[in-house]
Wavefront OBJ file of the C-alpha trace (Angstrom):
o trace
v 32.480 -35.237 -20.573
v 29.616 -33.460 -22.023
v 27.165 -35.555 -23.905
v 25.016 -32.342 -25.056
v 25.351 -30.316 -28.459
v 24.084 -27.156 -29.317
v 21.754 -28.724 -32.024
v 20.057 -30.223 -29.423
v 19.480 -27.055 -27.529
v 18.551 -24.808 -30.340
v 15.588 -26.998 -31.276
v 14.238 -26.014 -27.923
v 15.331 -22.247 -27.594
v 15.773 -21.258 -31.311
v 17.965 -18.039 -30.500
v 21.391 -19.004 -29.569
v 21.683 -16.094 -27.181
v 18.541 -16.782 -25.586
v 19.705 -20.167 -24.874
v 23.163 -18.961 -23.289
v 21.162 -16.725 -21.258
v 18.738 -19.126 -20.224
v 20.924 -21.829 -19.228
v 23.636 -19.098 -17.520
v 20.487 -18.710 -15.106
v 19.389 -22.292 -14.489
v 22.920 -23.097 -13.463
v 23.052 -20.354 -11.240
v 19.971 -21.859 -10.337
v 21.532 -25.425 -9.491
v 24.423 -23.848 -7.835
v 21.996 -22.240 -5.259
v 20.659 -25.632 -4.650
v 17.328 -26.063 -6.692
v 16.689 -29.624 -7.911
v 17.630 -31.552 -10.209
v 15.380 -32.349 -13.576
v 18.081 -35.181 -14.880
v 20.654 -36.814 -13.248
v 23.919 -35.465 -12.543
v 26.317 -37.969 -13.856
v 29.141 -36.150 -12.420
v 28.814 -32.960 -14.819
v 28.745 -29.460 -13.762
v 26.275 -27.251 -13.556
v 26.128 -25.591 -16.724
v 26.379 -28.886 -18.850
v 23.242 -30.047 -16.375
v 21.442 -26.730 -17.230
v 21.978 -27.706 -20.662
v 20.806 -31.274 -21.133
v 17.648 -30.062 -19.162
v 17.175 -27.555 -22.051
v 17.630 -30.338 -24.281
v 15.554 -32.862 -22.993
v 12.699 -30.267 -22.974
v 12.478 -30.701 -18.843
v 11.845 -27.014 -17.876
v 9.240 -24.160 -18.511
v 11.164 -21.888 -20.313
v 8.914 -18.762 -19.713
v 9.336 -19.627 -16.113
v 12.908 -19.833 -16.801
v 12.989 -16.359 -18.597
v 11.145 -14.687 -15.784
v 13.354 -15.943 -13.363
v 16.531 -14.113 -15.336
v 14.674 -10.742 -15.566
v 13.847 -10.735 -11.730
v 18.109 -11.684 -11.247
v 18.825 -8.942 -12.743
v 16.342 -6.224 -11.775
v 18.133 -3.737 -9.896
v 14.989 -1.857 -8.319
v 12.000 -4.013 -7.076
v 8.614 -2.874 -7.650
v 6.952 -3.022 -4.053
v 3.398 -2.089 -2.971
v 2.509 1.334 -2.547
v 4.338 2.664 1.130
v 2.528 4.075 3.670
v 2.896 8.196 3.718
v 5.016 8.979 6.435
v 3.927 9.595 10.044
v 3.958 13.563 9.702
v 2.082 13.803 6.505
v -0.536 11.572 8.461
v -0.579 13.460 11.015
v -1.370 17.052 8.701
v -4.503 14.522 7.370
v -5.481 13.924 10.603
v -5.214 17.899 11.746
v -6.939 18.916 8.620
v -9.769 16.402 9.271
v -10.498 17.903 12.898
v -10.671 21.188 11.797
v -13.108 20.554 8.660
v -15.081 18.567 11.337
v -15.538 21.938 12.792
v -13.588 21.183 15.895
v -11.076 24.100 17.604
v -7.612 24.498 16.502
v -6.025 25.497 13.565
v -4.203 23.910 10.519
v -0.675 22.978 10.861
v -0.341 25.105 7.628
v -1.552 28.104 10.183
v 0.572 27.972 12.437
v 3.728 28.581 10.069
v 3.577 31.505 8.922
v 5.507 32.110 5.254
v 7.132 35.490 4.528
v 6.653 37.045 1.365
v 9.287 36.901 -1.372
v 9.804 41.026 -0.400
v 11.506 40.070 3.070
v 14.095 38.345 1.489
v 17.052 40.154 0.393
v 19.475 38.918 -2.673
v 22.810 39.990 -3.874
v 21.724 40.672 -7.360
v 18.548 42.336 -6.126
v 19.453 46.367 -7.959
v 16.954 47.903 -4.743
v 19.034 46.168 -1.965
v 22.658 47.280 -3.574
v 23.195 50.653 -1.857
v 24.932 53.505 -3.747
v 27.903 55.093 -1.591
l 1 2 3 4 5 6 7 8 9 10 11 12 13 14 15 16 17 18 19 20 21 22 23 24 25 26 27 28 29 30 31 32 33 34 35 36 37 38 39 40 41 42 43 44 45 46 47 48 49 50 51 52 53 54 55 56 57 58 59 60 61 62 63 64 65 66 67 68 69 70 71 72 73 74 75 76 77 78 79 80 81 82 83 84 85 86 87 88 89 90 91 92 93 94 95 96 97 98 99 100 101 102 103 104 105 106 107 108 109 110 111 112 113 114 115 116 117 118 119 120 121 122 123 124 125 126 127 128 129
Protein backbone atom coordinates (compact mmCIF):
# COMPACT_ATOMS: atom_id res chain seq x y z
CA UNK A 1 0.00 0.00 0.00
CA UNK A 2 1.12 3.45 -0.57
CA UNK A 3 2.49 5.24 2.40
CA UNK A 4 2.90 8.70 0.36
CA UNK A 5 0.32 11.71 0.18
CA UNK A 6 0.19 14.42 -2.04
CA UNK A 7 0.90 16.94 0.86
CA UNK A 8 4.02 15.51 1.09
CA UNK A 9 4.87 15.95 -2.52
CA UNK A 10 3.58 19.39 -3.04
CA UNK A 11 5.91 20.80 -0.39
CA UNK A 12 8.65 19.74 -2.71
CA UNK A 13 7.15 20.53 -6.27
CA UNK A 14 4.53 23.24 -5.40
CA UNK A 15 2.53 22.82 -8.82
CA UNK A 16 0.50 19.76 -8.76
CA UNK A 17 0.97 19.24 -12.47
CA UNK A 18 4.53 19.69 -12.32
CA UNK A 19 4.71 17.04 -9.82
CA UNK A 20 2.55 14.46 -11.98
CA UNK A 21 4.81 15.23 -14.70
CA UNK A 22 7.84 14.89 -12.85
CA UNK A 23 7.21 11.75 -11.19
CA UNK A 24 5.40 10.20 -14.66
CA UNK A 25 9.19 10.57 -15.83
CA UNK A 26 11.17 9.21 -12.89
CA UNK A 27 9.07 6.09 -13.03
CA UNK A 28 9.62 5.71 -16.50
CA UNK A 29 12.92 6.24 -15.31
CA UNK A 30 12.89 3.18 -12.76
CA UNK A 31 11.15 1.05 -15.22
CA UNK A 32 14.19 1.42 -17.61
CA UNK A 33 16.32 0.30 -14.80
CA UNK A 34 17.96 3.45 -13.12
CA UNK A 35 18.55 3.09 -9.36
CA UNK A 36 16.92 3.26 -6.68
CA UNK A 37 17.03 6.52 -4.15
CA UNK A 38 14.73 4.58 -1.33
CA UNK A 39 13.91 1.24 -0.94
CA UNK A 40 11.39 -0.56 -2.78
CA UNK A 41 9.26 -2.17 -0.21
CA UNK A 42 7.41 -4.00 -2.76
CA UNK A 43 5.66 -0.77 -4.37
CA UNK A 44 5.57 0.09 -7.92
CA UNK A 45 7.20 2.37 -9.70
CA UNK A 46 5.21 5.34 -9.62
CA UNK A 47 4.52 5.19 -5.76
CA UNK A 48 8.67 4.83 -5.61
CA UNK A 49 8.94 7.93 -7.92
CA UNK A 50 6.81 9.52 -5.48
CA UNK A 51 8.24 8.96 -2.02
CA UNK A 52 11.62 10.00 -3.70
CA UNK A 53 9.87 13.35 -4.47
CA UNK A 54 8.85 13.37 -1.02
CA UNK A 55 11.77 12.60 0.78
CA UNK A 56 13.53 15.40 -1.21
CA UNK A 57 16.09 12.53 -2.78
CA UNK A 58 16.36 13.86 -6.40
CA UNK A 59 17.50 17.07 -8.33
CA UNK A 60 14.47 18.17 -9.64
CA UNK A 61 15.95 20.46 -12.43
CA UNK A 62 17.80 17.38 -13.44
CA UNK A 63 14.58 15.66 -13.29
CA UNK A 64 12.79 18.37 -15.47
CA UNK A 65 15.48 18.27 -18.09
CA UNK A 66 15.31 14.77 -18.37
CA UNK A 67 11.27 15.06 -19.34
CA UNK A 68 11.93 17.79 -21.99
CA UNK A 69 14.72 15.66 -23.74
CA UNK A 70 11.76 12.42 -23.57
CA UNK A 71 9.77 14.23 -25.32
CA UNK A 72 11.73 16.22 -27.91
CA UNK A 73 10.81 14.98 -31.16
CA UNK A 74 13.82 16.58 -33.24
CA UNK A 75 17.37 16.53 -31.65
CA UNK A 76 19.53 19.40 -32.03
CA UNK A 77 22.90 17.86 -33.45
CA UNK A 78 26.16 19.62 -34.43
CA UNK A 79 26.39 21.35 -37.53
CA UNK A 80 26.68 18.36 -40.63
CA UNK A 81 29.24 18.31 -42.89
CA UNK A 82 28.10 19.88 -46.55
CA UNK A 83 27.74 17.13 -48.74
CA UNK A 84 30.49 15.58 -50.89
CA UNK A 85 29.44 17.54 -54.20
CA UNK A 86 29.12 20.92 -52.69
CA UNK A 87 32.78 20.14 -51.42
CA UNK A 88 33.84 19.26 -54.28
CA UNK A 89 32.43 22.88 -56.23
CA UNK A 90 34.75 24.50 -53.07
CA UNK A 91 37.45 22.61 -54.00
CA UNK A 92 37.03 23.43 -58.04
CA UNK A 93 36.47 27.01 -57.26
CA UNK A 94 39.64 27.12 -55.09
CA UNK A 95 41.92 25.74 -58.06
CA UNK A 96 40.76 28.03 -60.39
CA UNK A 97 41.11 31.32 -58.09
CA UNK A 98 44.60 29.78 -57.44
CA UNK A 99 45.07 30.53 -61.03
CA UNK A 100 45.38 26.95 -62.05
CA UNK A 101 43.69 25.60 -65.66
CA UNK A 102 40.21 24.49 -65.83
CA UNK A 103 37.09 26.00 -65.46
CA UNK A 104 34.27 26.31 -62.80
CA UNK A 105 31.82 23.61 -62.50
CA UNK A 106 29.30 26.55 -62.85
CA UNK A 107 31.06 26.83 -66.57
CA UNK A 108 30.63 24.00 -67.74
CA UNK A 109 26.65 24.03 -67.46
CA UNK A 110 25.52 26.19 -69.45
CA UNK A 111 21.80 27.82 -68.42
CA UNK A 112 19.38 28.85 -71.18
CA UNK A 113 17.68 31.97 -70.98
CA UNK A 114 14.07 32.23 -69.81
CA UNK A 115 13.32 33.08 -73.93
CA UNK A 116 14.08 29.30 -74.92
CA UNK A 117 11.48 28.10 -72.92
CA UNK A 118 8.11 27.91 -74.27
CA UNK A 119 4.72 28.04 -71.97
CA UNK A 120 1.15 27.37 -72.67
CA UNK A 121 -0.06 30.68 -71.49
CA UNK A 122 2.83 32.43 -73.21
CA UNK A 123 0.23 34.93 -75.95
CA UNK A 124 3.71 34.87 -78.57
CA UNK A 125 3.94 31.00 -78.60
CA UNK A 126 -0.10 30.46 -79.16
CA UNK A 127 -0.30 30.46 -82.98
CA UNK A 128 -3.34 31.99 -84.74
CA UNK A 129 -4.87 29.48 -87.45
Amino acid sequence: MARVTVEDCVERVPNRFDLVMLASQRAREIGGGTALHVDRDNDKNPVVALREIAEDKLDHEELRESLINSHQRVTLEPEAPPPAAEVLLENKSEETAEGQEGGTFSAAISQPSMGAYRFEDDQDAVEDK
